[in-house]
VOGU-3710 file (C-alpha; in Angstrom, 3 decimals, decimal comma):
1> xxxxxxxxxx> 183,167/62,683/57,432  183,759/59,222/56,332  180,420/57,626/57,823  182,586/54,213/58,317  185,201/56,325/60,190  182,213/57,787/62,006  180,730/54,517/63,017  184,162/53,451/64,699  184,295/56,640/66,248  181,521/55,830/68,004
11> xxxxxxxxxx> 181,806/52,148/68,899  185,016/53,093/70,420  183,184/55,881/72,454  180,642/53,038/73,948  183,340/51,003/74,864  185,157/53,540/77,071  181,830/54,862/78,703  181,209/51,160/79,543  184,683/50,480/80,967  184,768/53,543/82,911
21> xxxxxxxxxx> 181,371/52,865/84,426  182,963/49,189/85,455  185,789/51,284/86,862  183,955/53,736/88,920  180,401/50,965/89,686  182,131/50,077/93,465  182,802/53,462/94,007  178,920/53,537/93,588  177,863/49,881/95,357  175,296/49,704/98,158
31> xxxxxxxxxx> 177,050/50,394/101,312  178,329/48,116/103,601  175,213/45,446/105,322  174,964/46,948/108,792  175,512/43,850/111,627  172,082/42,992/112,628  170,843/43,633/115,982  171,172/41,110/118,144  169,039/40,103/121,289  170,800/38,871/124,481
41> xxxxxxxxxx> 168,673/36,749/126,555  170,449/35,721/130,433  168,694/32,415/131,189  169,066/31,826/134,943  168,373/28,622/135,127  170,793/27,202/132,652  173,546/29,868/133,746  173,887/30,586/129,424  173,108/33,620/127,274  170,968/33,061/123,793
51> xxxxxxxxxx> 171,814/34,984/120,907  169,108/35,730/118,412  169,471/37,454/115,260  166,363/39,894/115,183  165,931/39,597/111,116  165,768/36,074/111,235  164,006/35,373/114,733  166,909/32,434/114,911  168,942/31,468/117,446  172,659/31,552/116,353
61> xxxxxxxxxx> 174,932/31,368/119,504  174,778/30,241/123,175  176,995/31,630/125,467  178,350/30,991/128,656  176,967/33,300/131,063  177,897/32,572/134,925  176,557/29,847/137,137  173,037/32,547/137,683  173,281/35,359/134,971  170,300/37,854/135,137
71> xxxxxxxxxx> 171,256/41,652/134,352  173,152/42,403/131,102  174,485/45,190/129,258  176,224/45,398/125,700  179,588/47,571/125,471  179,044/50,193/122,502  181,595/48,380/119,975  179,962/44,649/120,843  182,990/43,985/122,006  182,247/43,248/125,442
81> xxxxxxxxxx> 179,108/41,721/127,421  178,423/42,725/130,978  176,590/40,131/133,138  175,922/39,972/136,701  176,353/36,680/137,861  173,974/36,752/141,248  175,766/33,912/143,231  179,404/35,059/143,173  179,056/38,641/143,551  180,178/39,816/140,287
91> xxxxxxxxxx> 179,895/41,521/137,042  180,852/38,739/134,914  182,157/40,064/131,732  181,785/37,646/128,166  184,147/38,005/125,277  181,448/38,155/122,138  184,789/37,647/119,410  185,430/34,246/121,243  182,432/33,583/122,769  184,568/32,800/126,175
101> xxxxxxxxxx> 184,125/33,833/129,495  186,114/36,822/130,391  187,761/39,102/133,128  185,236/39,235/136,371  184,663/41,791/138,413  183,952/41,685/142,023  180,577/43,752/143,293  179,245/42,288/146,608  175,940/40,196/147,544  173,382/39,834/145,008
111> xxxxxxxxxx> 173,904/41,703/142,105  170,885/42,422/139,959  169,828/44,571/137,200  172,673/45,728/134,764  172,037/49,347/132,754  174,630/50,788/130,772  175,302/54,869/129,877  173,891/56,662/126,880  177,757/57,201/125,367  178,867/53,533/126,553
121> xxxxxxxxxx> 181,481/54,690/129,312  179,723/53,515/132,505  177,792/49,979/133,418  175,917/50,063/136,832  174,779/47,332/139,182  172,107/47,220/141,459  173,482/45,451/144,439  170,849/44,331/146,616  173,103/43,056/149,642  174,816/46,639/149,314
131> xxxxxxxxxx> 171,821/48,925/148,561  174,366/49,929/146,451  174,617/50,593/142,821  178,238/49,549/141,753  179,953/51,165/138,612  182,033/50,264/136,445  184,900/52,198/133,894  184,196/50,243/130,246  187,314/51,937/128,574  189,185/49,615/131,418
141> xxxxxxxxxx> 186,615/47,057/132,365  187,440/48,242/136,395  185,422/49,316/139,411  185,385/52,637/139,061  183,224/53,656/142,388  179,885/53,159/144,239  176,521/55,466/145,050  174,802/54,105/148,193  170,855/54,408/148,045  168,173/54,962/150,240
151> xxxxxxxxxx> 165,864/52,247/149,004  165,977/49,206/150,318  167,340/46,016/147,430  167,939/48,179/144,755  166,992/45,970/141,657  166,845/47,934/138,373  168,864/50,833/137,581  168,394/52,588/134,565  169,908/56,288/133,002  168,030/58,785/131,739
161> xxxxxxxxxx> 168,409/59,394/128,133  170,951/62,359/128,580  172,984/60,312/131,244  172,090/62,787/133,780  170,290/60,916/136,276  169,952/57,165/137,355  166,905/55,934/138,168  166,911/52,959/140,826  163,741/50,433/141,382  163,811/49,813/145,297
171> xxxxxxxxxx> 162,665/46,288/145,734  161,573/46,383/149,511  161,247/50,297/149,750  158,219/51,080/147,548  160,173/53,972/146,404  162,422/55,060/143,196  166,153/56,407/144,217  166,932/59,259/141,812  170,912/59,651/141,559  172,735/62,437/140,065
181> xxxxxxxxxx> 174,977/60,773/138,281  177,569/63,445/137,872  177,776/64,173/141,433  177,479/60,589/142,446  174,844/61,317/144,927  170,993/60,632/145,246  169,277/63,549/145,048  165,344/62,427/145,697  163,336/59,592/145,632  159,429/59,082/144,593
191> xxxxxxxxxx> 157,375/57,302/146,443  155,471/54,109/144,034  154,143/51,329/144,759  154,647/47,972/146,272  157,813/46,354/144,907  158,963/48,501/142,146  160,274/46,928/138,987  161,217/48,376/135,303  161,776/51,768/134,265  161,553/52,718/131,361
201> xxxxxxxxxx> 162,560/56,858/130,248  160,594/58,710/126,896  162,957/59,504/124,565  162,720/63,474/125,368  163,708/62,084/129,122  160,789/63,975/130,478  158,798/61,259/132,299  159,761/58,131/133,450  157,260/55,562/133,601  158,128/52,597/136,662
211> xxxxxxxxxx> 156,312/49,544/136,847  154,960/47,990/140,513  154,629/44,097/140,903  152,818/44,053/143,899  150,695/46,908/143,097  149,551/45,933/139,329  149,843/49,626/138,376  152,770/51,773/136,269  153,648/54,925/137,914  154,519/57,674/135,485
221> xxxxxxxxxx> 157,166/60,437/137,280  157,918/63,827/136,306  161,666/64,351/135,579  161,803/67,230/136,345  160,269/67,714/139,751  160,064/64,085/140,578  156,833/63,882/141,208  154,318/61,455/140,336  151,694/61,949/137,261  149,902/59,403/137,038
231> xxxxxxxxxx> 149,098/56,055/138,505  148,134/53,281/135,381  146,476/50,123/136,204  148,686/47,212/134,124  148,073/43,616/134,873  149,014/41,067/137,776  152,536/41,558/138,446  153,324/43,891/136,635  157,093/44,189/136,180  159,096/44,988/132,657
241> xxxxxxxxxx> 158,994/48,290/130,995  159,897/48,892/127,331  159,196/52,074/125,867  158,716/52,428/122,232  161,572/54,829/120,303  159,255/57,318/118,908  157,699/57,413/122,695  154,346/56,870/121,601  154,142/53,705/123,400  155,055/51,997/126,470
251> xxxxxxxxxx> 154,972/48,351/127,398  154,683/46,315/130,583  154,966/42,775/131,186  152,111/41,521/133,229  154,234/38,305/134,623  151,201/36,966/136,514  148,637/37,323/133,430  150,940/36,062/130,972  150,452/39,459/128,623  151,968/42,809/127,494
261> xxxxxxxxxx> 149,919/45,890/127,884  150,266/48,576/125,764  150,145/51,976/127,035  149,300/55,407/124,777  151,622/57,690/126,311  149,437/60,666/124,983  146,409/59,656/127,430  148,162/57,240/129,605  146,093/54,589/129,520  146,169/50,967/128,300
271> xxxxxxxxxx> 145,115/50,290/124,353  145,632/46,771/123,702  146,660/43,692/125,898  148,970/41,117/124,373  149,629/37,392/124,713  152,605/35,830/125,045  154,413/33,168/127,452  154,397/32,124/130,936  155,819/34,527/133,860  156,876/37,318/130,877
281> xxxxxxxxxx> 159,832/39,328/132,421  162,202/41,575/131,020  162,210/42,938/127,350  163,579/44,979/124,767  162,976/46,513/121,369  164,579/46,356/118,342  166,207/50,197/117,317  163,207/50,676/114,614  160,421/49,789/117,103  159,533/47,417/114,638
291> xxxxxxxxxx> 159,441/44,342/116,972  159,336/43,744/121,107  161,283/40,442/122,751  159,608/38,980/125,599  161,910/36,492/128,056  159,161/33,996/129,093  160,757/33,008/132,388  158,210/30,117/132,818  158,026/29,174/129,510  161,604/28,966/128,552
301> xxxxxxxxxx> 161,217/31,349/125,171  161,099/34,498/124,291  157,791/35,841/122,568  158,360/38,330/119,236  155,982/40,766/119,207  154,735/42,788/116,068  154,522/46,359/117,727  152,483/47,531/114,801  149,486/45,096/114,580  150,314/44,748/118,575
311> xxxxxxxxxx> 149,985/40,528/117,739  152,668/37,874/118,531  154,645/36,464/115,617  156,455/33,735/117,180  158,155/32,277/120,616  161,654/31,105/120,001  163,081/28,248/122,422  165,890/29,884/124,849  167,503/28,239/128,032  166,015/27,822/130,988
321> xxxxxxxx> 164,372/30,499/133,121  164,998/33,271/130,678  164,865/36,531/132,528  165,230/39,364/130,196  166,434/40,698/127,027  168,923/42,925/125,654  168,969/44,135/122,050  172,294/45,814/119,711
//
């Protein structure tokens, strides 16, 4: 072979290999960045929601929220946000596209707490005026129906991970309502202790673990036979719950201490003690566990928590009288 033919030959070669691997490289680019979670934070006082982006701890939107916004839920797509507005009665729903207030829903006196089903169908309301909890149809954003409860000022109410059951924190009743939620009924309720706040499920949905304000203890419940477990001594006030996704972990806010215990779920029993701000309330974590957020009521921030060295990276400025956190 003529080795100048040859040499052609094979520069022309290279040059189609390296066009073709032009062609095919987006076929072959990194996938599409996945929208960051984002933490919700209902500030009370201010009647606003802060937005922070959980990669860069920063604030990035404010949104209007209600004259008293407290409970919130996020619809699956992010399309919609589901507050409960505490002085008019209603499930005040927030357009997160145009940051405007929506469509409101009607719900009766004193709406509270704000949970949301595992497949993104159903929001409930704890109604304290109603002992009810109110639900609501998210393909439609309308009232769908109402499960009466036993307990009296029903303030958290939170589903199981399987959507089964609702679990319902009875302010004044020292008790948790247990709803089956396909038969729109309650179907037990557990005895706790005074003034029953968070719940918080393990991933498996096997225990529920319920935090007490007036008590300073977490009571841990059986799912299965609804009985209690165990009875965990947390600190003053205890009142959020947030349990780790791997379910090694639970964590209360202690609003009267101004800390976060940390609870091994394998012995039940509290590991490590965390500061953060004043009067901590309501929190969340993000999906990889990686970091807790802490609404500060007192404080007016919201405390990041590194969940592996269990320290506090940072408090980032909010509204006023932040009272809990949502993360998606």
């Amino acid at each position: 072979m003529n080795p100048r033919r040859h040499t052609v030959r094979l520069l022309l070669a290279t040059a189609f290999a390296t066009t073709l691997s032009a062609a095919l490289s987006p076929l072959h680019a990194a996938p599409a960045t996945v929208p960051a979670a984002l933490a919700y934070v209902p500030n009370e006082g201010s009647g606003s929601i802060s937005v922070i982006d959980t990669t860069t701890d920063a604030v990035v939107a404010e949104l209007p929220g209600g004259t008293k916004p407290r409970g919130l839920a996020v619809g699956p797509d992010r399309r919609w946000l589901y507050v409960s507005d505490q002085p008019h009665s209603r499930l005040q729903l927030v357009d997160l596209a145009s940051r405007k207030l929506g469509p409101a829903i009607a719900l009766g006196e004193s709406p509270e707490g704000v949970g949301i089903s595992p497949d993104g169908r159903w929001v409930v309301t704890a109604v304290e005026g109603k002992n009810e909890i109110v639900v609501t149809d998210t393909r439609g954003n309308t009232l769908a129906f109402s499960i009466k409860v036993q307990g009296k000022n029903p303030e958290h109410a939170v589903f199981s991970p399987d959507g089964r059951l609702l679990f319902v924190s009875a302010e004044e009743g020292e008790a948790v309502d247990v709803i089956d939620f396909a038969a729109r009924k309650q179907v037990a309720q557990v005895a706790v202790g005074a003034r029953p706040r968070g719940i918080g499920f393990l991933p498996d949905g096997k225990r529920a673990y319920v935090a007490t304000e007036n008590a300073n203890e977490v009571f841990v419940i059986d799912t299965a036979g609804f009985a209690v477990l165990a009875r965990i001594k947390a600190g003053l006030r205890a009142n959020g719950i947030a349990v780790h996704p791997d379910g090694r972990e639970v964590y209360v806010s202690n609003g009267g201490d101004a800390n976060v215990s940390v609870i091994d779920t394998a012995t039940d029993k509290v590991v490590a003690t965390i500061p953060v701000g004043q009067r901590p309330w309501n929190m969340a974590l993000t999906p990889d566990g990686k970091k807790l957020y802490v609404a500060n009521g007192r404080s007016n921030n919201v405390s990041v928590i590194d969940t592996a060295s269990r320290t506090k990276l940072r408090d980032i400025p909010v509204g006023k009288l932040p009272w809990g956190v949502v993360i998606r």
